[in-house]
Legacy VTK file of the C-alpha trace (Angstrom):
# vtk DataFile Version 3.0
C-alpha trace
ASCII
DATASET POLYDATA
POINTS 505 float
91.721 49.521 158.456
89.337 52.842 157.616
89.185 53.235 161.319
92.936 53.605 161.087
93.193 55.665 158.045
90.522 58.269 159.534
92.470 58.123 162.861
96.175 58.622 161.332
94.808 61.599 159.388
93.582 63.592 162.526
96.307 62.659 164.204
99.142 63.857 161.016
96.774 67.028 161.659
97.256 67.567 165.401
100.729 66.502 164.693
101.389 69.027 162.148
99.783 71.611 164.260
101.857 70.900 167.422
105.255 71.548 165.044
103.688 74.983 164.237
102.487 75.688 167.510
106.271 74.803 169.079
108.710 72.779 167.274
110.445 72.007 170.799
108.000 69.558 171.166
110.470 67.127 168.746
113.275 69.576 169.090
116.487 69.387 171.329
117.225 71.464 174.228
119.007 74.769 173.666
122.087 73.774 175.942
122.264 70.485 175.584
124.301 67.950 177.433
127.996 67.758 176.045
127.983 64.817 173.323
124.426 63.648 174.101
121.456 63.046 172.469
119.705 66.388 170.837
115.832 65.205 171.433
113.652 66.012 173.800
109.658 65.709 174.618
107.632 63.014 173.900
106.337 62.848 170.092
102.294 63.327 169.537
101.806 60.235 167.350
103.530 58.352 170.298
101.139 59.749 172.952
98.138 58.726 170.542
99.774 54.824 170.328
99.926 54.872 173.850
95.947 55.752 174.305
95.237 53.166 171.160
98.301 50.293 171.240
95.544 47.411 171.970
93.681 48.351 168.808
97.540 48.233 166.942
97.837 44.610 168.345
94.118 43.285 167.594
94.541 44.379 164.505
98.124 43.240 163.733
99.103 40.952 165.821
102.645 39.711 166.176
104.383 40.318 163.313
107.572 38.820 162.880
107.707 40.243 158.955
111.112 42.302 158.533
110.622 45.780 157.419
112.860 47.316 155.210
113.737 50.863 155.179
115.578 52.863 152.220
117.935 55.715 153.424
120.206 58.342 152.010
123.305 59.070 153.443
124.470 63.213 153.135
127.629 63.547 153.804
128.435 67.233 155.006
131.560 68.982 154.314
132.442 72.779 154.792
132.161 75.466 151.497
135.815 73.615 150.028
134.810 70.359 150.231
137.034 69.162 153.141
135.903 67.012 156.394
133.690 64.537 154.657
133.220 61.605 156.628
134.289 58.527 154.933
132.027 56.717 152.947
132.916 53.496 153.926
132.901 54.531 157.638
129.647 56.007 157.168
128.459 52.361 155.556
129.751 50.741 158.869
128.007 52.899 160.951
125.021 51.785 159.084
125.558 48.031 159.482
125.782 48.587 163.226
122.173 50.430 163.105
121.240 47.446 161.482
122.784 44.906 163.562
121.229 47.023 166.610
117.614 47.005 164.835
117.715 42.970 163.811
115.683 42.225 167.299
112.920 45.084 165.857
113.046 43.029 162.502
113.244 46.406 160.641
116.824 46.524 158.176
118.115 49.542 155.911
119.308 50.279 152.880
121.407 52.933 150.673
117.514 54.661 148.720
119.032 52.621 144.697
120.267 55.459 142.903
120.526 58.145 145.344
121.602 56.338 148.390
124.640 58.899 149.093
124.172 62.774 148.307
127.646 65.091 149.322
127.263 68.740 150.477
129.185 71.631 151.084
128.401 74.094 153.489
130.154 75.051 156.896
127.235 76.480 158.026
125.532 73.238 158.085
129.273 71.285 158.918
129.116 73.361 161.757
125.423 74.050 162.858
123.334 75.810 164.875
119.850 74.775 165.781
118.648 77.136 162.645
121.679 76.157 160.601
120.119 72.507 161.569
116.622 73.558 160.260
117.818 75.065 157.343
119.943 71.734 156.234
117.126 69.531 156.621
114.511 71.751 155.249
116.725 72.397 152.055
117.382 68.872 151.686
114.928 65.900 153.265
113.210 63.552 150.274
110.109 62.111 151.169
109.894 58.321 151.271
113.082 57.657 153.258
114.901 58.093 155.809
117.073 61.159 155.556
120.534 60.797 157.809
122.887 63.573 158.005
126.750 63.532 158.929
128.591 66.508 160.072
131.134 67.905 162.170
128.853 69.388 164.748
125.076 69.048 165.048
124.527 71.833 167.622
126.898 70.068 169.946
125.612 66.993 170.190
125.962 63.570 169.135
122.951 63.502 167.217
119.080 64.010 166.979
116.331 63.590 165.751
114.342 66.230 164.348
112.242 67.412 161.167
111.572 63.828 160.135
115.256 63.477 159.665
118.195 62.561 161.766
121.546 64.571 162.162
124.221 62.085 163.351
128.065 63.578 164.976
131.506 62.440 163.050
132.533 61.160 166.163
129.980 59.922 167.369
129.368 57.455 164.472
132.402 54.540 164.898
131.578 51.154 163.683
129.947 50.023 167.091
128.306 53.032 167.590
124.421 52.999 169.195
124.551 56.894 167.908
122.907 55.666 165.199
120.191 53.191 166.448
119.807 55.658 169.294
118.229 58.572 166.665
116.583 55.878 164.668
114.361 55.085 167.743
113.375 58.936 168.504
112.764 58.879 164.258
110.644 56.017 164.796
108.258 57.735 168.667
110.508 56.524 171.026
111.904 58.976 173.847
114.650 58.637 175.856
114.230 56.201 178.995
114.621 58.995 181.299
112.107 61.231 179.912
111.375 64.410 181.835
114.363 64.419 183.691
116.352 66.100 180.603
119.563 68.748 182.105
118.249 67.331 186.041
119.969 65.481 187.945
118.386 64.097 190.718
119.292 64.174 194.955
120.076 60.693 194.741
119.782 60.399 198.293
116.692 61.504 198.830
113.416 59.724 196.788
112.405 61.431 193.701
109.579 63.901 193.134
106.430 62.396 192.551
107.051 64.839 189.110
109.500 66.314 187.379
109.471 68.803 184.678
105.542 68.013 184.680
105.851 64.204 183.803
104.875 61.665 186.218
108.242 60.094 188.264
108.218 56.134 187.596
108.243 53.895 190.115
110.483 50.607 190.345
106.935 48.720 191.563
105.474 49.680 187.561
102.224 50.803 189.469
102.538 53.939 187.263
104.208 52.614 184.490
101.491 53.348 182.110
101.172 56.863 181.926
104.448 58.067 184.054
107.995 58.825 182.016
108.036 56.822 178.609
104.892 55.110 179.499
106.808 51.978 178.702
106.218 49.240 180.950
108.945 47.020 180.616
111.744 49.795 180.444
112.958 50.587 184.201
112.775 53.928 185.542
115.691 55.537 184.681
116.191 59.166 185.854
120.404 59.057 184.789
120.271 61.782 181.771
123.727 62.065 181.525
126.343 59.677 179.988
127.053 56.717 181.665
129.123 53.709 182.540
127.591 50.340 183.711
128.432 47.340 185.616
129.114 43.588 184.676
126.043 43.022 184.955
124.660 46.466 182.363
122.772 47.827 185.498
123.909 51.734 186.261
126.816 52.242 189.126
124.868 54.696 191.255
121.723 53.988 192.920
118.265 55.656 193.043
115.654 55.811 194.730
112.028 56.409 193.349
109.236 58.383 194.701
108.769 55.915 197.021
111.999 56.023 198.112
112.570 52.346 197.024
115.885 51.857 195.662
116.677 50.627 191.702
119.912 51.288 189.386
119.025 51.585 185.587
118.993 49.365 182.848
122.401 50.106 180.722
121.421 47.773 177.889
118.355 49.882 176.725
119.651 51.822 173.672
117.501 54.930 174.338
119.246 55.925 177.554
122.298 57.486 177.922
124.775 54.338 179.245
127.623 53.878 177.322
128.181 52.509 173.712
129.726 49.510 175.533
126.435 48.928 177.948
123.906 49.481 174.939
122.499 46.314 172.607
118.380 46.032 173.291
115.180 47.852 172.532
112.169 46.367 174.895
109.369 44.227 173.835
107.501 47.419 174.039
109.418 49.565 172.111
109.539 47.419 169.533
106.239 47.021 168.927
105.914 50.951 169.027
108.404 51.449 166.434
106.726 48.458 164.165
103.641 50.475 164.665
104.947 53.783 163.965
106.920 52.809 160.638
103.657 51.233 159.232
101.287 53.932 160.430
103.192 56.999 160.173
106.042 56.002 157.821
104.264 54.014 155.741
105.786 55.613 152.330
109.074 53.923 153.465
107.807 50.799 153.019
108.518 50.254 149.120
110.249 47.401 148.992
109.028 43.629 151.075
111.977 41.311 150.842
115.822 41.748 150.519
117.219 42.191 147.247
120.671 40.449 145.875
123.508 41.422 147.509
127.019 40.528 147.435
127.577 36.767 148.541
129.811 36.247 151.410
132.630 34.242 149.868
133.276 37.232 146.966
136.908 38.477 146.780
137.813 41.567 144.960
140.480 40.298 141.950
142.638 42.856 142.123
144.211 43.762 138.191
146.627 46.171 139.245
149.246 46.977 140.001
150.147 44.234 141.910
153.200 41.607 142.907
155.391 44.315 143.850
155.422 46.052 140.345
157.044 50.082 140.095
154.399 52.697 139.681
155.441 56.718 139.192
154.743 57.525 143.187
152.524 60.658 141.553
150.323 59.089 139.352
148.789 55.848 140.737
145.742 54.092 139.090
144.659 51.053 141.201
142.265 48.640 138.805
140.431 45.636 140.099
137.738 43.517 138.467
133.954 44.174 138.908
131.939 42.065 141.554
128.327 41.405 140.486
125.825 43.355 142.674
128.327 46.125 144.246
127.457 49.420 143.955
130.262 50.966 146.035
134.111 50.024 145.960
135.922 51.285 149.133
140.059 51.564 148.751
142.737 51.444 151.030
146.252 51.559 150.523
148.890 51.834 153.249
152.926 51.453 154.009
151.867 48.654 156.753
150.946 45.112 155.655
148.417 45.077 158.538
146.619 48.053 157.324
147.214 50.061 160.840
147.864 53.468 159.137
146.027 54.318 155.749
147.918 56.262 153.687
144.840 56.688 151.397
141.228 55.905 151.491
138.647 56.348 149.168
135.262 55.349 147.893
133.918 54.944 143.934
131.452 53.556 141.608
133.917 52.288 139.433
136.446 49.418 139.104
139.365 52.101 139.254
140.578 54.862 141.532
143.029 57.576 141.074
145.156 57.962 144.457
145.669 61.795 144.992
147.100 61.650 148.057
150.942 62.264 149.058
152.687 58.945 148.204
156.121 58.638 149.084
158.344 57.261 147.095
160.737 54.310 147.026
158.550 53.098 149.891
156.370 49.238 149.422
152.728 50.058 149.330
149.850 47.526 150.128
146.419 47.916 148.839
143.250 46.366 149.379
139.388 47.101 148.247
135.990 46.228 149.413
132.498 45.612 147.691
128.989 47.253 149.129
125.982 46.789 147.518
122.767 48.970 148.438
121.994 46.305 150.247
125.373 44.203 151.451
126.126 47.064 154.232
127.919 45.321 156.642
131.405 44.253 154.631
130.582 40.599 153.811
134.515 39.965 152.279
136.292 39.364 155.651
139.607 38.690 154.473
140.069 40.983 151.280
143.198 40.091 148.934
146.065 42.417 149.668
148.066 44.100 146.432
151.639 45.083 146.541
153.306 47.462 144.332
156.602 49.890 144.804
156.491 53.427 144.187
159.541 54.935 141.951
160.654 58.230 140.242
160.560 56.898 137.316
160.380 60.310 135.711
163.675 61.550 137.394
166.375 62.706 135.217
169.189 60.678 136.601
169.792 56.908 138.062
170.282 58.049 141.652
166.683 59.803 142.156
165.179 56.447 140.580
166.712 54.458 143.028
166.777 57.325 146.162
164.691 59.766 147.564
166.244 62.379 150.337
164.948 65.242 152.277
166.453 67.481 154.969
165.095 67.383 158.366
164.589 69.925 160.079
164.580 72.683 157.140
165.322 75.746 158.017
167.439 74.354 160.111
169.113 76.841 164.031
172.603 77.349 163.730
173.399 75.680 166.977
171.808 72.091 166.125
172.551 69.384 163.844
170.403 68.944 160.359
169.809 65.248 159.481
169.846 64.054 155.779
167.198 61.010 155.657
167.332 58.715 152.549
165.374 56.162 151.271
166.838 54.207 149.197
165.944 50.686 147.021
169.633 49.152 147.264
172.784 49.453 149.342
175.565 51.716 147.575
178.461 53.975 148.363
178.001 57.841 147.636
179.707 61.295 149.070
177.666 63.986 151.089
178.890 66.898 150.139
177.848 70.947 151.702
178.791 74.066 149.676
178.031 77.559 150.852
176.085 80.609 148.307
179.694 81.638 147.280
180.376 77.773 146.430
182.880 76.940 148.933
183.259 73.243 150.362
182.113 73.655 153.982
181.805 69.933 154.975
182.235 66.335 152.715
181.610 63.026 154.140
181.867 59.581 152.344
178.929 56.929 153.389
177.321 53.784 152.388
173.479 53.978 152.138
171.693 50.587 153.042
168.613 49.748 151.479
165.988 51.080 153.281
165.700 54.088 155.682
168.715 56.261 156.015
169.205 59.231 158.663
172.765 61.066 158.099
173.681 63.971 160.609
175.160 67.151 159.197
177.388 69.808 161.399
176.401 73.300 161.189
177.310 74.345 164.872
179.798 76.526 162.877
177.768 77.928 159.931
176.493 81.482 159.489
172.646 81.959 158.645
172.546 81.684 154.824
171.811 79.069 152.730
173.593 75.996 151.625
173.693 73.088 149.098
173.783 69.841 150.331
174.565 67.230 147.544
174.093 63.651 147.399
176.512 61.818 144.494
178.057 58.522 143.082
178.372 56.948 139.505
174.068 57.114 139.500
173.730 60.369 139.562
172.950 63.142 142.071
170.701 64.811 144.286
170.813 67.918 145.451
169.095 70.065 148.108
168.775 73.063 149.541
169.452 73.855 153.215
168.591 77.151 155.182
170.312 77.991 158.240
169.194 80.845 160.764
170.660 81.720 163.971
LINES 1 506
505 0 1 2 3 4 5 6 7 8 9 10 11 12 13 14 15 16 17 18 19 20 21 22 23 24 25 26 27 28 29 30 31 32 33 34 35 36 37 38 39 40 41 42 43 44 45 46 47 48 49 50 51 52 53 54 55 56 57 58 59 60 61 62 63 64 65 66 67 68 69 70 71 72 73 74 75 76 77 78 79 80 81 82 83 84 85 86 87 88 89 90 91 92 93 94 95 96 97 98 99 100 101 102 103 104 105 106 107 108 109 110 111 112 113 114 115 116 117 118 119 120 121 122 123 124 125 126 127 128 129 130 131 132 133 134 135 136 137 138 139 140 141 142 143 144 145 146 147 148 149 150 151 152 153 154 155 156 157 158 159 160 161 162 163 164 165 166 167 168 169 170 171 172 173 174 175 176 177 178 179 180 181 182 183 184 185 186 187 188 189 190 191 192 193 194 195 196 197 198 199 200 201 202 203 204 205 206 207 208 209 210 211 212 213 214 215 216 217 218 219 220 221 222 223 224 225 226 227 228 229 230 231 232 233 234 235 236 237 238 239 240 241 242 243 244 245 246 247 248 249 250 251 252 253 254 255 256 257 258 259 260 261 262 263 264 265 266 267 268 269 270 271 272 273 274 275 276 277 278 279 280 281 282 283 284 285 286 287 288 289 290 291 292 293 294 295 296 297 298 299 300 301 302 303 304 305 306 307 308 309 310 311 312 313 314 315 316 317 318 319 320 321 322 323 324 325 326 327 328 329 330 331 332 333 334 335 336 337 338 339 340 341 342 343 344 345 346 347 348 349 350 351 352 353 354 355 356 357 358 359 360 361 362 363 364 365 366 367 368 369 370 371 372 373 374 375 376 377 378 379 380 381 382 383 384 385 386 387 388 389 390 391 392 393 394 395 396 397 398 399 400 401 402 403 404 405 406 407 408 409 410 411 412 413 414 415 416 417 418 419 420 421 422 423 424 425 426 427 428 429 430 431 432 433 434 435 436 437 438 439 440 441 442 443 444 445 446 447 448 449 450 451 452 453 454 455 456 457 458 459 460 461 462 463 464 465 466 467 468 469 470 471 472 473 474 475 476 477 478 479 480 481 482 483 484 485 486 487 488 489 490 491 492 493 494 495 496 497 498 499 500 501 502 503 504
């Protein structure tokens, strides 16, 4: 192990000196594809594994250990604080990373205790390559991985650069490979079509015997070991654009290698550009590459040897409230629930749909409460629902998390008929020479008169009505009126609402 020790010093120094000499050597292309990958080149340390891999696996052998790997999750917004990607999306993205890096036995985890940092700065939601530089550079912590989220990372989906890895909004959905795709570059690997980067090849005519100064592969592996990713068990792949696959993952279009032998590409290997869809597999190779590079050149990650606790899979959240349909003040909602043993992060949901489709909150805390600050309507049913994450319980392990109900209510309103109705005019202003619709909500059936006064207080139009409970739309003439504005009252033995009404020709 000296022999390694001497050897992974000179290399951090040639490595260090390449960055200085030209940082494009790990760096993304200045115009790079639209939603691809950011990374380019081939990384030093990777070039020395390839010239030394057979002293890596004397020495190490197979190792079928898991590896674990702490990260910290910054979560960019712009200078107000607004397009933070949600935390609990964020922690799903995650969990497919690890699901994607369970064949390289190497798992992550939220860094205990700083596992998610927030910023604010559209320079950096938004980034340039030198806004990019300046994020990480401000930012990165030794000893773990450092993953960014923004809105924009130089128009990309991701990359990896500065010992740190910038991942797109958009790019990161629960079954993302955005994810795993940047880990791999973080961890040596290139993608499968190295050299061919923004080229796109003749493919009816045999491909250069180089391109971009890196040797073509061929689909006979005679010059697998030292042409594109030097990878012998990845197929040449010269497709370095986005791409769908077959039934059977293997690329649509065909291509033809130097020796004009014809191949299609490999859609299940995670460092090419196929589609999310295509994508589940790192190679034998690459695997062992990454392994190596994590305990050679990442070895401060390595703090921790087996999994901790984490949150067992038959946990449900007890919710406290409010619950079985009880009436809240639709302004000022505090959902409570009851602590689960291990969790470090509680993620909330709360929607008008039993099913969950539309959220009309979400929100992520440390605590066993959460104020909703979100626009609540009121006199509406509201379901609500909350799941546990520990640093180390990533992937959602409560499957079937119990549901609250609860009813939002004026119950500060200053007369019987707002507690029981809420009404708005649609649209508001409202032309002339259209109809304007009255829309009530409304927790029980009753009679009530619709009444329309001009400024001056005359009567220009009455109507009596019954309201059902539920969802009410009542349409109110004003083909006749003059611009101006009206009052539109709502009354019966409750009470009474009333609204204003502007009307423009």
């Amino acid at each position: 192990m000296a022999k390694l020790f001497v050897l992974r010093t000179f290399l951090m120094t040639v490595f260090i000196a390449c960055l200085l000499a030209g940082s494009n050597v790990l760096r993304a292309q200045e115009t790079p594809l639209k939603d691809g990958c950011g990374y380019t080149g081939m990384s030093p340390w990777l070039e020395w594994y390839h010239d030394h891999k057979n002293q890596f696996v004397s020495e190490r052998g197979a190792d079928t250990t898991v590896l674990y790997v702490p990260l910290t999750l910054y979560i960019v917004g712009n200078d107000d604080g607004g397009g933070y990607f949600p935390l609990d999306m964020a922690l799903r993205a995650v969990c497919a990373m690890n699901r994607n890096f369970e064949q390289v036995r190497i798992q992550f985890y939220l860094y205990p205790g700083d596992g998610v940092r927030y910023l604010n700065n559209s320079d950096w939601f938004e980034h340039t390559w030198s806004g990019g530089q300046e994020m990480i550079t401000s930012n990165r912590i030794d000893g773990r991985l450092n993953c960014f989220i923004v809105q924009d990372p130089a128009g990309n989906c991701g990359y990896s650069w500065l010992d740190a890895i910038v991942l797109n909004k958009s790019c990161s959905g629960a079954e993302n490979t955005t994810w795993a795709h940047e880990a791999g570059h973080h961890f040596s690997l290139p993608h499968t079509f190295y050299g061919w980067e923004n080229t796109v090849p003749d493919f009816n005519e045999p491909a250069p015997a180089t391109i971009g100064g890196v040797p073509v592969e061929k689909i006979d592996s005679s010059n697998c070991a030292f042409a594109a990713d030097r990878f012998c068990d990845t197929r040449p792949d010269y497709l370095s654009y986005r791409w769908s696959c077959l039934s059977n993952s293997q690329s649509e279009v065909i291509q033809h290698d130097p020796n004009d032998k014809p191949f299609r590409s490999n859609g299940r290997l995670i460092m090419s550009y196929a589609s999310d869809q295509c994508m589940d597999l790192f190679s034998n190779e690459q695997i062992a590459a990454m392994r190596a590079n994590l305990t050679f050149e990442h070895a401060d990650y390595l703090q921790v040897f087996q999994a901790q606790p984490g949150i067992p899979e038959d946990t449900i959240v007890q919710l406290i409230a409010p619950i079985d349909s009880a009436a809240v003040q639709f302004d000022d909602i505090d959902l409570k629930w009851a602590p689960i043993p291990n969790a470090q992060y509680y993620a909330v949901e709360a929607s008008i749909f039993p099913n969950f489709g539309i959220n009309i909150f979400q929100g992520v805390t440390n605590n066993t409460s959460i104020a909703v600050n979100a626009f609540i309507p009121t006199n509406r049913l509201v379901y609500w629902r909350v799941r546990a994450y520990s640093d180390w319980s990533l992937c959602d392990p409560i499957l079937t998390p119990q549901r609250g109900i609860f009813r939002t209510k004026n119950l500060t309103a200053t007369n019987e008929l707002e507690r029981h109705a809420v009404a708005q005019l649609v649209p508001n202003p409202a032309s002339g020479g259209s109809t304007a619709q009255l829309r009530v909500d409304s927790d029980e059936s009753m009679e009530a008169q619709l009444t329309l006064h001009d400024a001056a207080g005359r009567l220009c139009y009455q109507q009596q009505m019954r309201i059902l409970n539920g969802e009410n739309a009542i349409d109110i003439p004003i083909t006749q009126l003059e611009s101006g504005l009206y009052t539109v009252t709502l009354v019966n033995e409750l009470g009474r609402i009333v609204l204003r009404l502007a009307v423009v020709n």
